[in-house]
C-alpha positions in Angstrom: -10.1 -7.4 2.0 -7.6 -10.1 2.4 -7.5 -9.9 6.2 -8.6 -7.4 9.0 -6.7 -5.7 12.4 -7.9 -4.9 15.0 -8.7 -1.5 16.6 -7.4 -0.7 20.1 -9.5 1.1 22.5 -9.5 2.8 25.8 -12.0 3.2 28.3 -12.5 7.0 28.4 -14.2 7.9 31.9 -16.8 10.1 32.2 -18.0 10.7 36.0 -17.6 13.9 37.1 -16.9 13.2 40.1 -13.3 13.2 40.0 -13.8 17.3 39.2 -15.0 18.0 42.6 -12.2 18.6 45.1 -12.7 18.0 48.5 -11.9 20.6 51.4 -9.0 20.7 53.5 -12.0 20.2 57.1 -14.8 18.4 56.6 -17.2 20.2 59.1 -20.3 19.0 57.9 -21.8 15.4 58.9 -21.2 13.1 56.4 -23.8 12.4 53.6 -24.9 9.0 52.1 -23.7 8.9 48.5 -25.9 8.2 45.6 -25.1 5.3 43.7 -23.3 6.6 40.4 -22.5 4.8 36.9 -19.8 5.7 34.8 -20.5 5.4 31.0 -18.5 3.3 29.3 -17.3 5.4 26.4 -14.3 4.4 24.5 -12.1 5.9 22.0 -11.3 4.3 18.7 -7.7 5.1 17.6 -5.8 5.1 14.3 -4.4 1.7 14.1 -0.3 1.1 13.4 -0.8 -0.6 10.4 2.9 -1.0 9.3 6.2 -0.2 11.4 6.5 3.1 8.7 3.2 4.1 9.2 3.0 7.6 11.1 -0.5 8.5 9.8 -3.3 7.0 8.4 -6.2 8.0 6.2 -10.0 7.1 6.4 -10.8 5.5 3.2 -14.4 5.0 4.0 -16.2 4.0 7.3 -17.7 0.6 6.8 -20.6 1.5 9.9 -22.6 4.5 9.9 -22.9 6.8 13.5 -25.2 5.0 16.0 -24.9 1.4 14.2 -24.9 -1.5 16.5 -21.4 -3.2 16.6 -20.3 -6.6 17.9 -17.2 -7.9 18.5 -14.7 -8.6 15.4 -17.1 -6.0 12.9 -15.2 -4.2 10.2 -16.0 -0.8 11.7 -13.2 1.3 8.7 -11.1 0.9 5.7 -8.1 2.9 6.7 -5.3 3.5 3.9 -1.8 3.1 5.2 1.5 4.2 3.5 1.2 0.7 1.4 -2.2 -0.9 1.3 -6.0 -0.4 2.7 -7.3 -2.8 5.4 -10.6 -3.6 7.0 -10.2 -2.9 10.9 -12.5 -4.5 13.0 -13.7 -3.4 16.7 -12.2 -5.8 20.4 -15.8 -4.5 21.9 -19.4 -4.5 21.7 -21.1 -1.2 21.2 -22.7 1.4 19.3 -20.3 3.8 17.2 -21.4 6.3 18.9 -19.6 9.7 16.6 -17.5 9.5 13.7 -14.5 12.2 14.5 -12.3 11.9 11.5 -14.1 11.7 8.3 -13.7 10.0 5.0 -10.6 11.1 3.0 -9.2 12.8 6.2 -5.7 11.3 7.7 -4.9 11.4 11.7 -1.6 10.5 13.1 -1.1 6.7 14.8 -2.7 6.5 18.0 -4.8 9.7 17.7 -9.0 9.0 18.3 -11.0 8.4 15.2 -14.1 7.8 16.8 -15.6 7.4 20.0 -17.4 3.9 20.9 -20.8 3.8 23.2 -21.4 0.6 25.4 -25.4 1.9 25.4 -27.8 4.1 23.4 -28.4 5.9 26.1 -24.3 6.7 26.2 -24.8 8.0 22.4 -25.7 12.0 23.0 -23.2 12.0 25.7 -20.5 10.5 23.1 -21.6 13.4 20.8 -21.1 16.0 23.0 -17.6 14.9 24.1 -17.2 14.7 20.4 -17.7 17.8 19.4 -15.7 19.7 22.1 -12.4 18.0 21.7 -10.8 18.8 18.0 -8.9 15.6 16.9 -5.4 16.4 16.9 -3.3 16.8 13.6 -5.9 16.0 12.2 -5.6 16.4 7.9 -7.3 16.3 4.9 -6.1 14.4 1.8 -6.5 17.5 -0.2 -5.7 20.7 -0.2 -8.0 23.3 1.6 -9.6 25.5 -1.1 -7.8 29.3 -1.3 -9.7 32.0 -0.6 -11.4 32.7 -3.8 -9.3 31.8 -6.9 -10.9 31.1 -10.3 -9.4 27.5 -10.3 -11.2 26.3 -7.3 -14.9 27.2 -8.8 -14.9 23.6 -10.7 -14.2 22.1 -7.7 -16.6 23.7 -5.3 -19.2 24.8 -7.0 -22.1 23.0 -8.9 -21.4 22.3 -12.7 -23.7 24.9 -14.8 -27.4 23.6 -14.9 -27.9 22.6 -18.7 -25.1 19.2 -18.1 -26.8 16.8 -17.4 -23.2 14.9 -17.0 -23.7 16.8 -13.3 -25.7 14.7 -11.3 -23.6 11.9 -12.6 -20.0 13.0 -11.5 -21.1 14.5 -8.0 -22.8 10.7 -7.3 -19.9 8.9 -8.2 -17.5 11.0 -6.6 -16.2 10.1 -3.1 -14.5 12.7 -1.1 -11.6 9.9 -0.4 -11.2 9.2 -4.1 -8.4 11.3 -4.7 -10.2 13.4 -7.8 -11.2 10.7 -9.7 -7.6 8.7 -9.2 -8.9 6.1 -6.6 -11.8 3.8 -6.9 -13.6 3.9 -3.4 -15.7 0.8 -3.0 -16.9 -1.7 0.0 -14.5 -4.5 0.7 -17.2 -6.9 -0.1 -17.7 -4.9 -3.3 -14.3 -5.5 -4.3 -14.2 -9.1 -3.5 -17.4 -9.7 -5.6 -16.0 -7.6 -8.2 -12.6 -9.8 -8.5 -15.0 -12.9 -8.6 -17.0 -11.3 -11.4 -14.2 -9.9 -13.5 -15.4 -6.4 -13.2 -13.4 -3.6 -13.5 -14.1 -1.3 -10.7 -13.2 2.0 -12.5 -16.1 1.3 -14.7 -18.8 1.6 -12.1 -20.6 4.0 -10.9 -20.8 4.0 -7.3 -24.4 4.3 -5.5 -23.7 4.5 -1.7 -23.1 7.2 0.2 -21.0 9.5 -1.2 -20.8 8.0 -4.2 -18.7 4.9 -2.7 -19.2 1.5 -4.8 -21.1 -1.1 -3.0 -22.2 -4.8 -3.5 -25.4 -3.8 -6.0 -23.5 -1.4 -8.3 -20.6 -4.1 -9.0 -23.5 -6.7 -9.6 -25.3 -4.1 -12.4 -22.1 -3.6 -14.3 -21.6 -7.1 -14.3 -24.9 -8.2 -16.0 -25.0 -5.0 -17.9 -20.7 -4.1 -19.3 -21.6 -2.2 -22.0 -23.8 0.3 -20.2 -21.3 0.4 -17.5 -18.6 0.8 -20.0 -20.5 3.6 -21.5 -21.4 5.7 -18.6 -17.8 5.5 -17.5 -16.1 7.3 -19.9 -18.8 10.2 -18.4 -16.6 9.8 -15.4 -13.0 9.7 -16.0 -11.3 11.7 -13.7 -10.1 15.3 -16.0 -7.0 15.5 -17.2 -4.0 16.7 -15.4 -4.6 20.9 -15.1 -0.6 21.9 -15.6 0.6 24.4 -13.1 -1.8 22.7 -10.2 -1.0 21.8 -6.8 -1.0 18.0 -5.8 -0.2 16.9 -2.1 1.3 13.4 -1.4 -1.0 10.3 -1.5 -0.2 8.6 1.7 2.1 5.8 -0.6 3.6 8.8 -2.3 4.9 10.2 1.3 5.9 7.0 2.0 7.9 6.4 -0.7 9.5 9.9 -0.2 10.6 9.0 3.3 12.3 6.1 2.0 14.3 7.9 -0.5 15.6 10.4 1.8 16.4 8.2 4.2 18.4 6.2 1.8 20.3 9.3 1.0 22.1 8.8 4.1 23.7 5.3 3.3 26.9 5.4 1.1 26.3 3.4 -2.1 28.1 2.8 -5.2 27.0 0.9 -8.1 28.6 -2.2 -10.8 27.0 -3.4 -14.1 27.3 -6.2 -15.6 26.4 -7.7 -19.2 24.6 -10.8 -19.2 23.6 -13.1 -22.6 20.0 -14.2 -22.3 19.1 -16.4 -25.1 19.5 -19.4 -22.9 17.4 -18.2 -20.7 14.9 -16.8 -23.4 14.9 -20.1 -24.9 13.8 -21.7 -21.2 11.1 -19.0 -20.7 9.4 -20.1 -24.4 9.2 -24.0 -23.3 7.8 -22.9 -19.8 5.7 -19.9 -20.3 2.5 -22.2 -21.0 3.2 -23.9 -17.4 2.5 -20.0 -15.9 6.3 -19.6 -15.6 6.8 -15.7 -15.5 10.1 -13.8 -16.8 9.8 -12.2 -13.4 9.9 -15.5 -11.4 13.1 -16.8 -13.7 14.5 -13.5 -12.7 14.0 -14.1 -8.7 15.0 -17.3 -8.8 18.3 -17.1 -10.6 19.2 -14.4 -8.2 18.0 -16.1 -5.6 20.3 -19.0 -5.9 23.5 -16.6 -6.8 22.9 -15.4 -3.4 23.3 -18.5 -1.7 26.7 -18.3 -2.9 27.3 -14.8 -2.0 25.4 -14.3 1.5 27.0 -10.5 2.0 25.4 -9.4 -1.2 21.8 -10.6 1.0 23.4 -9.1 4.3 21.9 -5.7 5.9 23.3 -2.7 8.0 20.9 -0.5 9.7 22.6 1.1 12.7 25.9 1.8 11.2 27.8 -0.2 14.0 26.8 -3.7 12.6 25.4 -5.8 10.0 23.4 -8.7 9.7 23.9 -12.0 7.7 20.2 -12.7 6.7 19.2 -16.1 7.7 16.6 -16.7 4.4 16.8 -15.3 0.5 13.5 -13.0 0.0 13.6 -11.2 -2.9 11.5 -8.0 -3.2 10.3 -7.0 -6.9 9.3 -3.4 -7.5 5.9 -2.8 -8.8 4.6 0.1 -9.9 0.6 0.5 -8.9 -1.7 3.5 -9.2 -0.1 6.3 -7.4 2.8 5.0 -6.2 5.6 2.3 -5.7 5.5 -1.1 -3.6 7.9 -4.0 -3.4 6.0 -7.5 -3.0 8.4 -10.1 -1.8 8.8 -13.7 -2.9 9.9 -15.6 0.7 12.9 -18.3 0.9 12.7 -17.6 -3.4 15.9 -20.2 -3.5 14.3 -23.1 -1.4 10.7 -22.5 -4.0 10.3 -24.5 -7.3 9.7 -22.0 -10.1 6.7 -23.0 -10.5 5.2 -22.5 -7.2 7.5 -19.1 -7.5 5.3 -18.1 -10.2 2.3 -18.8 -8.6 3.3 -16.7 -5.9 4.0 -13.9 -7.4 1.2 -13.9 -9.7 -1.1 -13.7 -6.5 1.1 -11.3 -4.9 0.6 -8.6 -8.0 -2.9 -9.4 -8.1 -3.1 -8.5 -4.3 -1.0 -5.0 -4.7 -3.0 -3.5 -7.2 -6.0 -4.2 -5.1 -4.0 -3.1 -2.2 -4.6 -6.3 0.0 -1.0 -7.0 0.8 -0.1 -7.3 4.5 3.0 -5.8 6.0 4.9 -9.3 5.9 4.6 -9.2 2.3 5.9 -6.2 1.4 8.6 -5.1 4.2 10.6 -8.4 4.5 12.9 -8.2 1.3 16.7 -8.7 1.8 17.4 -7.9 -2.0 15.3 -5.9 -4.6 14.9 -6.1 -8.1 13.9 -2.8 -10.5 12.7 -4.1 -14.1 12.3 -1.8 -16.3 13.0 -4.2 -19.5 9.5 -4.4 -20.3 9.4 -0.9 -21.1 12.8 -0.9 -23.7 14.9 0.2 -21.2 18.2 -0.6 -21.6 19.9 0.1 -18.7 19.3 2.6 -15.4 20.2 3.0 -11.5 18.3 2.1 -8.4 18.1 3.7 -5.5 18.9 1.4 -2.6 16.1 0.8 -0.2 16.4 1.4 3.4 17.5 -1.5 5.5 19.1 -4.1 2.6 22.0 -4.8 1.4 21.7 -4.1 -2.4 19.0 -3.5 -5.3 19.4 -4.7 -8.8 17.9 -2.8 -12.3 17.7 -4.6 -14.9 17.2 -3.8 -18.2 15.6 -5.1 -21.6 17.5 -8.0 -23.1 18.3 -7.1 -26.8 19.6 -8.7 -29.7 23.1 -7.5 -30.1 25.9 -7.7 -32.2 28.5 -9.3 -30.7 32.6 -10.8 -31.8 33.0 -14.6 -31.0 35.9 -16.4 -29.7 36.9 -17.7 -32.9 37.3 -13.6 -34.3 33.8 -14.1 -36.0 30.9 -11.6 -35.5 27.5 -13.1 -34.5 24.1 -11.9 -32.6 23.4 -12.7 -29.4 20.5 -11.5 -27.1 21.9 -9.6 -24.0 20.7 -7.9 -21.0 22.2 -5.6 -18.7 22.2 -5.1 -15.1 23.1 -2.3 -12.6 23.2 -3.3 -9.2 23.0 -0.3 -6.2 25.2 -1.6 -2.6 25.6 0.0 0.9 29.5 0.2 0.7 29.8 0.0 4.5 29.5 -3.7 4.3 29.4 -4.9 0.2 32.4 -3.9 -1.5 32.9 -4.0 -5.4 34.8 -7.0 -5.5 31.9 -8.8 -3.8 29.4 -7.7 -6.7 31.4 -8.6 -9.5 31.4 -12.1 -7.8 28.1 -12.2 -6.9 27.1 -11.0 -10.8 29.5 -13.0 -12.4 27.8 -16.0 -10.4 24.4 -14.5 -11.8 25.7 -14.3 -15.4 26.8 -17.8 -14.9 23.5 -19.5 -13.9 21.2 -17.0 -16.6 23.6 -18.3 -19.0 22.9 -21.4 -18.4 20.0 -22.0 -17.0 19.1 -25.6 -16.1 19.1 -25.8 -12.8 16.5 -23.4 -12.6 13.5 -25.5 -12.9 14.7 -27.8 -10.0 
């Protein structure tokens, strides 16, 4: 993982002394008390791992029950509504009893597991464990109907002549979604991005199936084997009339769109000529200049011009003139959405640009971004032009200003000045804007200032 929080705990005090009451008289002589320890047993909560986050899930625990911990040990992976991140322990101790499992969610400050400061400690952890239910405590998928036909696959042990059995229970982890998510060590993900191996092709070995360090090293002196046995495991394909809850991203994203349902938007397109700026990308392309970059950029710097298009309202009394120009770029990862931003994307060479966000991808769909690069954009861009889209609407997210789709640029017939009819590559754009504080005559502005610098694009690789 890219980096690592920390979890907070609390001491949880277990004398029982303060159970005893005392009587209103004391008649009997007082007695000498017996020296008494309190174990030191703490409580290991679900970490805030984003100002949206209200729940997280247990992707996999990284230590087993009764595992000796120090100070700054990865004890989870815990998914939150964007990305998975190692959290690591503030105490020394023993993990003393594991209360939420793997692929189970509990809400933000609720106790995942209970920390031990001795072995001795452990049993009594256990049994404190076990007579408190964690709270709102759920599971990523839904529990099994009583008795339909459907759930049988699921539940129940393939027939005994497929010898593809053994296989698929092995490799699947009860966090993986199905199939859908690859569950894997951190280090096993590291070592698998320096190896160039694709993680969907293993077959996982630890427990429960998860991918560890070994497994990623076997593929990678062995591909076609691993290539082989994988198409054993590909998750089955989609049963129609079936029942899928929300990956955490997925209820996420939903929030957002709701909540954006409540600010009053409008929308203005625009028709922009790109064979300028077509031309540009072929002499750059080979430098690692990316389309996407070109796109940030040029927006970027028609922003500096037009600073209300890059403003934000969020409590409908004021807004806020946004001090730097970070442009968010929707990318679409395995099951669901996320915006990576490119910071201060006007004051950035195009170059540097494209190394940013070239490292910024690769970290999404490994889902290794940090909050700061994902929840700081002050304008969005939607493309879909890779696709052959030509054009299509954005919804506004929550807290900016304004969000801009654009679609594929396509040759198009097109009438001159001079009354002739020529061909000319052209793109368009639809841009989504909170009308309490953009207004339509600031977007044709601000796109017109876009058109202008696309159109001509020289300045972009200062």
């Amino acid at each position: 993982m890219a980096a690592s929080l920390q979890l907070g705990t609390g001491f949880v005090p277990t004398s029982t002394s303060r159970l005893r009451r005392r009587a209103p008289s004391v008649a009997a002589p007082p007695r000498r008390a017996s020296p008494r320890v309190s174990a030191k047993i703490r409580e290991i909560f679900m970490p805030a791992l984003s100002s949206t986050m209200t729940e997280g899930k247990i992707v996999s625990w990284v230590k087993s029950e009764g595992e000796q911990l120090s100070k700054g040990d990865s004890v989870v992976v815990v998914e939150s509504d964007k990305a998975d991140m190692d959290v690591e322990t503030f105490y020394d101790g023993y993990l003393a009893a594991i209360i939420v499992d793997e692929g189970s969610s509990a809400p933000v400050g609720s106790a995942i597991a209970l920390l031990a400061e001795t072995l001795d400690e452990i049993p009594l952890a256990k049994s404190q464990a076990s007579s408190s239910s964690p709270p709102a405590q759920t599971t990523a998928s839904p529990p099994p109907p009583p008795p339909p036909p459907e759930a049988a696959p699921e539940t129940l042990a393939p027939p005994p002549p497929t010898k593809l059995a053994p296989v698929v229970a092995s490799s699947t982890h009860p966090a993986s979604e199905g199939g859908q998510r690859v569950v894997a060590t951190p280090y096993a993900k590291k070592l698998a991005k320096d190896l160039k191996v694709e993680l969907g092709s293993v077959i996982g070995t630890g427990p429960m199936g998860r991918i560890v360090a070994k497994d990623v090293e076997a593929a990678a002196s062995s591909p076609a084997k691993s290539v082989s046995e994988s198409a054993s495991v590909k998750a089955p394909a989609i049963e129609l009339g079936s029942v899928v809850p929300f990956t955490t991203m997925q209820g996420a994203v939903s929030r957002n769109m709701v909540e954006s349902l409540s600010v009053p938007t409008f929308r203005v397109g625009y028709t922009i000529t790109t064979d300028a700026l077509d031309n540009l990308y072929k002499k750059i392309k080979s430098k690692g200049v990316t389309m996407t970059a070109l796109l940030a950029k040029a927006t970027a710097m028609a922003l500096t011009k037009h600073p209300v298009v890059n403003s934000s309202c969020r409590d409908g009394k004021s807004f806020t003139y946004n001090s730097s120009i970070n442009i968010a770029v929707a990318v679409a990862i395995d099951g669901g959405l996320i915006t990576p931003v490119l910071p201060d994307a006007d004051k950035v060479d195009i170059y540097s640009l494209s190394r940013k966000w070239k490292e910024l991808v690769d970290k999404a769909r490994a889902k290794q971004l940090q909050p700061h690069e994902y929840n700081t954009g002050t304008f969005t861009l939607s493309n879909l032009g890779m696709f052959g889209v030509d054009r299509f609407d954005a919804i506004l997210p929550p807290g900016t200003g304004a969000i801009m789709a654009v679609g594929a640029s396509q040759p198009t017939v097109v009438a001159t000045k001079d009354g002739r009819i020529g061909m000319k590559s052209q793109m368009q754009v639809n841009v989504t804007a909170d009308h309490r504080v953009i207004y339509g005559a600031d977007l044709a502005s601000f796109l017109q200032t876009l058109a202008n610098i696309i159109e001509d694009p020289k300045d972009l690789t200062f």
